[in-house]
Each structure stands twice: as C-alpha cells, then as structure tokens.
C-alpha positions as CSV (number, residue, x, y, z in Angstrom):
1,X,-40.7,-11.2,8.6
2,X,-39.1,-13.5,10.7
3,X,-37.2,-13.0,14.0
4,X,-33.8,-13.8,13.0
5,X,-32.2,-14.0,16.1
6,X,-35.0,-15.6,17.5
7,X,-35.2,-18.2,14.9
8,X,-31.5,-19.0,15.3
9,X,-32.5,-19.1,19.6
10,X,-34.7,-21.9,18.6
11,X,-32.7,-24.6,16.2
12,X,-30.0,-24.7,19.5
13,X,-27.8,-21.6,18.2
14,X,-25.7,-20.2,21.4
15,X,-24.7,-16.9,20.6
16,X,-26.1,-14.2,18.3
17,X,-25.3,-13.4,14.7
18,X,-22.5,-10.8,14.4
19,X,-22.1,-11.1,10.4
20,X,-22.9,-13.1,7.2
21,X,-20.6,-13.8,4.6
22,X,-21.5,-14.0,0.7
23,X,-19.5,-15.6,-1.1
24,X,-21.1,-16.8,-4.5
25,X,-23.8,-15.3,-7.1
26,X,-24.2,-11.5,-7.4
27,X,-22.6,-10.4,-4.6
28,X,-24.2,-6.8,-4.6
29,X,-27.8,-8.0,-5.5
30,X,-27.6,-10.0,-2.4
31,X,-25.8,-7.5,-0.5
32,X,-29.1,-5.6,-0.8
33,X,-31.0,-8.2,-0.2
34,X,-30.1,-9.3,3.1
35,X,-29.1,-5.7,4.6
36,X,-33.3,-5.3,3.9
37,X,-34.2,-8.7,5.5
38,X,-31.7,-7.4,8.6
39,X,-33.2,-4.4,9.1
40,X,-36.5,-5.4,8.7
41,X,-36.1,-8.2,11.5
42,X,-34.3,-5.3,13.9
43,X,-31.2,-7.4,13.0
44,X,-29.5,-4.2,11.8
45,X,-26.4,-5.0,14.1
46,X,-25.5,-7.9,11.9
47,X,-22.6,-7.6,9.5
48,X,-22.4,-8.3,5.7
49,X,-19.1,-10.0,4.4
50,X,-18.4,-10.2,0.8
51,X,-15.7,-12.2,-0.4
52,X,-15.1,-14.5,-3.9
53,X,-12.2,-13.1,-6.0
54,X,-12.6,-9.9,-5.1
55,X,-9.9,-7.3,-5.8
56,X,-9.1,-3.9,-5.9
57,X,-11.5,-3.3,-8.6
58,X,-14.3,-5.0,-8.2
59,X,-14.3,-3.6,-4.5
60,X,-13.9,-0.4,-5.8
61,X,-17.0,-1.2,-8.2
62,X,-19.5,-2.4,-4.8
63,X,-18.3,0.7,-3.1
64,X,-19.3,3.1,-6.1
65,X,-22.4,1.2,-6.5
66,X,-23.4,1.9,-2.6
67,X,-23.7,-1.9,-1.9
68,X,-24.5,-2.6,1.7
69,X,-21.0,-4.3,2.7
70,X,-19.0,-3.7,6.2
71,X,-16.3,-6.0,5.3
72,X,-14.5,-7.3,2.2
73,X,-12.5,-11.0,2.4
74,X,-9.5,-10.2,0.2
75,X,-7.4,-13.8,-0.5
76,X,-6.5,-14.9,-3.8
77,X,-5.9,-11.2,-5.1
78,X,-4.2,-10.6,-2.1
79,X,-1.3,-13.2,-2.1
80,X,-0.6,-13.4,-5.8
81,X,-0.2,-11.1,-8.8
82,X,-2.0,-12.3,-11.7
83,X,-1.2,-9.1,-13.7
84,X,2.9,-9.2,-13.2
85,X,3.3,-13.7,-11.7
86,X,7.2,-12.3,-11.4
87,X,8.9,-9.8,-9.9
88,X,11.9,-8.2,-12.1
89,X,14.2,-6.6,-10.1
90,X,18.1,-6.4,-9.6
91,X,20.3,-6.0,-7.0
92,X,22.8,-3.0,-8.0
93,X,26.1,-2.1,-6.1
94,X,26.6,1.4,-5.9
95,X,29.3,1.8,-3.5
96,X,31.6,-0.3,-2.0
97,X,34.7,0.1,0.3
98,X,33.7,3.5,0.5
99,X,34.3,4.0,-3.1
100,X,30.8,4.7,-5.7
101,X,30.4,2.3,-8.4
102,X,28.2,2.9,-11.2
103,X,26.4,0.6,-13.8
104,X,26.3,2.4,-17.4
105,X,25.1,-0.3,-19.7
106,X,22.2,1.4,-22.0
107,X,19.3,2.3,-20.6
108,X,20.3,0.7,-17.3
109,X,22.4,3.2,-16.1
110,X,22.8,3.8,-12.2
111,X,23.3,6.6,-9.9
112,X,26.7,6.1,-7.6
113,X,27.0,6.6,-4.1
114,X,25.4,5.4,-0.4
115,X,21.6,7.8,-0.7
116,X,19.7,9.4,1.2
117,X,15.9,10.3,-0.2
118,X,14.2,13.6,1.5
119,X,11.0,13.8,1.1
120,X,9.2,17.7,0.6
121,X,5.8,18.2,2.0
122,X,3.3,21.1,1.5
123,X,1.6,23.1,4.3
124,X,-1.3,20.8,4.8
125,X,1.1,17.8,4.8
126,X,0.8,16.4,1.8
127,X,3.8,15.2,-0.2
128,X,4.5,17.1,-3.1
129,X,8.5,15.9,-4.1
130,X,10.9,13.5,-3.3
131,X,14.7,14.5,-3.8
132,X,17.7,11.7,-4.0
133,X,20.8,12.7,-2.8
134,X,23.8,11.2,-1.3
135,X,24.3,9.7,2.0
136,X,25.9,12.8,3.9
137,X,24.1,15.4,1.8
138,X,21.2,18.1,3.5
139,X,18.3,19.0,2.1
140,X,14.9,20.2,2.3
141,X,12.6,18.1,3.7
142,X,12.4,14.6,6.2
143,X,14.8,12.1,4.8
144,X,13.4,8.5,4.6
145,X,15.7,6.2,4.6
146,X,17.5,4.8,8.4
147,X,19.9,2.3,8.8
148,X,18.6,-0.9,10.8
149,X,21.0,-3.5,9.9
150,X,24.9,-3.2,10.5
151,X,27.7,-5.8,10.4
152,X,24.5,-8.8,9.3
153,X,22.8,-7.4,12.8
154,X,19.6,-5.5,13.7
155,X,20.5,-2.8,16.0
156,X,17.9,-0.3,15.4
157,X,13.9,-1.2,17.2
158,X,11.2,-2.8,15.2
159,X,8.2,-1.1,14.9
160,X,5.3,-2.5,16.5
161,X,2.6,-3.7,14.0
162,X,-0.1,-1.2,15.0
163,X,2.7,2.1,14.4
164,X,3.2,0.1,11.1
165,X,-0.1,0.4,10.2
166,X,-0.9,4.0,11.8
167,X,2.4,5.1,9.5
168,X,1.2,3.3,6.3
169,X,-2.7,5.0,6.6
170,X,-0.7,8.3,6.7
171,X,1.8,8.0,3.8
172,X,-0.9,7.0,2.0
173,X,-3.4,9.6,2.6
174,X,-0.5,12.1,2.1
175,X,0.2,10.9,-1.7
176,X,-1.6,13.5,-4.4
177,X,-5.1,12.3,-4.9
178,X,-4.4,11.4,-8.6
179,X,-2.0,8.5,-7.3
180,X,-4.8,7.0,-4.9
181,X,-6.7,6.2,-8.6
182,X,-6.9,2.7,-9.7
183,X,-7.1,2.9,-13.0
184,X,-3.7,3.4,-15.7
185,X,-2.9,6.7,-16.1
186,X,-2.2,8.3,-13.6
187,X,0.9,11.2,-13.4
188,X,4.1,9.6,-11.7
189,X,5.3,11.3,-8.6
190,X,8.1,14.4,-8.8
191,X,10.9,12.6,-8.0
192,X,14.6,14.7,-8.6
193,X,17.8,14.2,-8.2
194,X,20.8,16.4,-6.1
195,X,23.4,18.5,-8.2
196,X,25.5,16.2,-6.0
197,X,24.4,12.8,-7.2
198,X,25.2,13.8,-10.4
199,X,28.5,15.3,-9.9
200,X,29.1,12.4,-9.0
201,X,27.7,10.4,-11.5
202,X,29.9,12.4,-13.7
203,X,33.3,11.6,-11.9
204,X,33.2,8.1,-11.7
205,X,32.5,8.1,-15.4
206,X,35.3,10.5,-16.0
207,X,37.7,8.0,-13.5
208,X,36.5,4.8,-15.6
C-alpha cells in the first residue's frame, strides 16, 4: 500500500491531508473504499467528505447504512425547497390600537388578541405541550415569545451565533422522538388554546 502522506511529500505537496471530498459515483461504495485505503496507509486521521445532492434523506440513508463519512456538504438541498418552490403564508392583524380583530372567513378563521405561547415540559425536559394564550395571561410553563423590536427599533440584545446554535441543538433534542422522523406521518405536536383566547374569540364575534 502506498504511503499517502509520503506520496503527497514527494509531488511538492506542503501540508498534510486533513480530508477528501467525494462528490460523484456511489458515494457509499467509495466511502468504504477510501476509509480502507486510509487506514491501511496509517492515514486514519484523514477525513471523508461526501457531498452531491445530498439531503435529508439520502444522509439519513449513508448514516443507516454505516458508511464511513465525518462530514456531509449540504448545498442545493440546503438553499432551496424543491418539495414546496413557494412559501404560502399571510400576514394576519389580530389586534390593533389595543383593540383584538379577528379574521372569520371559512376555514381561515383567526384567534384575536396580542399572545403569548407557554411552553409545558416533562421532568426529564422534554416538551410535551404548547398552550396559546393572550399577551397578559399566566400559565404553566416558560412562555416563548419576547419582544425585541418597539417603535421600528431593536432594543432587546442579539444573541450571539454560537448561543443560537447551543439553543437550537436543545429545542430540538427536547421535541418527542416521533417528530425528529423524516418520513410523513408523524403525530403533530399538542398544541391548546387558553379558555381566555377563546372568550375572546367569542366577544369580538358577538361585538361584530
């Protein structure tokens, strides 16, 4: 077997390998391939990189396979949304002036009133229920939702990127398992809301 590192000493290169990337062909039959040429050269420091359309699934296929990869290049799945190209969404007034306002055309129908969202946990930390109630309510559990912006300016800190990624690893882990699967079917999360939302849901119908 050849001397890798060696080899590479000898055409001129200047520093030593840290990884490979794969990009092309059967990405896990490679995979193999070189992690066995590495380690057989005492190369077993170097890296493998696997990249080419890759997404959630077909990284979740390598990793379920056991193929010998310590890094995945994510792009074109990563930046666009081949499944949904557009995002429907709608921005939906629900109070204004202090006063709730409430959208009631069929099957679109709103809930009034500034929110807050309180999120329940179990003993072990997990979250097991999210609760939507209004603004100045109390409830069980650590409400989500803090104000950052007022009068068009940030007044609240910015998180810095590494306490962004520290609390996205932990939301995550704390989901129920069956919501960390890939594939469709998986249960929707509890999500209730207050006695108080809906009273008032009820009064600005009864006002209108």
């Amino acid at each position: 077997m050849i001397d890798i590192e060696h080899e590479l000493a000898s055409r001129g290169a200047r520093s030593s390998v840290r990884a490979i990337r794969i990009d092309s062909g059967d990405l896990a039959a490679q995979a193999r391939l070189a992690r066995r040429m590495f380690d057989a050269a005492h190369c077993e420091h170097i890296r493998i990189v696997l990249s080419s359309g890759l997404d959630e699934q077909s990284i979740e296929a390598l990793v379920a396979a056991s193929v010998p990869v310590d890094v995945f290049g994510v792009g074109t799945a990563l930046d666009t949304s081949s499944d949904a190209p557009a995002l429907d969404m709608a921005y939906k007034l629900q109070e204004y002036a202090g006063k709730p306002r409430r959208k009631k055309s069929e099957g679109k129908a709103t809930w009034p009133g500034a929110k807050q969202v309180f999120r329940q946990r179990d003993d072990s930390g997990k979250a097991v229920l999210d609760r939507i109630c209004l603004a100045d309510d109390h409830s069980e559990g650590e409400p989500l939702l803090s104000q950052v912006l007022r009068d068009g300016r940030r007044f609240a800190p910015l998180p810095s990127l590494p306490d962004i990624q520290r609390y996205c690893r932990r939301e995550v882990a704390a989901l129920p398992p069956d919501l960390h699967r890939l594939e469709e079917g998986a249960s929707a999360f509890p999500v209730q809301i207050s006695a108080a939302v809906r009273r008032l849901a009820t009064a600005v119908d009864a006002a209108n």
